[in-house]
C-alpha positions in Angstrom: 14.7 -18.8 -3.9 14.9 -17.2 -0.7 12.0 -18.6 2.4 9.5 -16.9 2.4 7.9 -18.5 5.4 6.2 -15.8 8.4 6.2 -17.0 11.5 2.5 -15.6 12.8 2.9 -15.0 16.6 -0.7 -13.3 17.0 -3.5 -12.8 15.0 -7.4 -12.3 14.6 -7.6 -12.1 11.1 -9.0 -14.9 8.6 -6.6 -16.8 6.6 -7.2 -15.1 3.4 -6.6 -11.8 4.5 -3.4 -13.0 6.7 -2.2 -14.4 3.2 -2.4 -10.6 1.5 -1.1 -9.1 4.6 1.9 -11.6 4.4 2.1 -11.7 0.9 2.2 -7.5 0.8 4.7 -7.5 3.7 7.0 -9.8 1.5 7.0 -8.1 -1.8 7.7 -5.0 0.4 10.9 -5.9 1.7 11.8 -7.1 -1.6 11.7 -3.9 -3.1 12.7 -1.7 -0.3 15.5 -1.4 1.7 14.4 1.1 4.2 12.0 -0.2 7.2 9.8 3.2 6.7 9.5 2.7 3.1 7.9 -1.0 3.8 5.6 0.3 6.4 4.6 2.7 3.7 4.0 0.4 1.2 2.3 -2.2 3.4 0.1 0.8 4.5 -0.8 2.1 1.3 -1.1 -1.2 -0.5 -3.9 -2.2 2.3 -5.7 0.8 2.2 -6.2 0.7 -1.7 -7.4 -3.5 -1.5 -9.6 -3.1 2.0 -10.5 0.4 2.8 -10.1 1.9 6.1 -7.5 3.0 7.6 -4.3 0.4 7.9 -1.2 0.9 9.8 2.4 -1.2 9.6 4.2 -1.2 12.1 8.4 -3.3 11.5 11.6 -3.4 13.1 14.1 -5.8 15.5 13.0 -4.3 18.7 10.2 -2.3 20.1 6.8 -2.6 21.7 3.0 -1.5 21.0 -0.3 -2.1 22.2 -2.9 -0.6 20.0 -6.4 -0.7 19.4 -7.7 -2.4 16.1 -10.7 -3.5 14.2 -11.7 -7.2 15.3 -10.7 -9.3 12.4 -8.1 -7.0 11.7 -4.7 -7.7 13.4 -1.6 -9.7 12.6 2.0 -10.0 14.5 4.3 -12.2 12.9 8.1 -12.0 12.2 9.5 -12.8 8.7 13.3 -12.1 8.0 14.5 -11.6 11.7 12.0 -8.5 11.9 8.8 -8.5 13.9 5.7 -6.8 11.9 2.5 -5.5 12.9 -0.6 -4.9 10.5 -3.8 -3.9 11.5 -6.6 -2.2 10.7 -8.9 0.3 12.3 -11.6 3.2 11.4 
């Protein structure tokens, strides 16, 4: 079995929700092979469980700075690629 560990560099969100958000980002990857297509699932996936309005951001190297819900925010890297979930409206 392959690891499935994320390493969490930032995040606001409680531990439950971090575990979905992980969880979702994981099962993504595994079933897609394309970086869009896992920011689309991630995306769609949150918006059915939470509500509001999600965004996934993945890949080896860029930056961001965006403005999120509080509560709602997670950077961590799992598989050599850096992932941003958050939440806003």
């Amino acid at each position: 079995m392959e690891n499935r560990r994320a390493l969490m560099k930032s995040t606001d969100m409680q531990a439950p929700l971090q575990k979905i958000v992980v969880d979702t980002c994981v099962v993504a990857t595994e079933q897609y092979d394309e970086e869009r297509d896992v920011a689309a699932y991630v995306k769609k996936h949150m918006d059915k469980y939470d509500g509001g309005v999600w965004h996934c951001v993945l890949g080896k190297d860029f930056g961001c700075y965006v403005s999120h819900l509080d509560g709602y925010f997670s950077y961590f890297q799992y598989q050599g690629k850096s992932m941003i979930v958050f939440r806003t409206q």
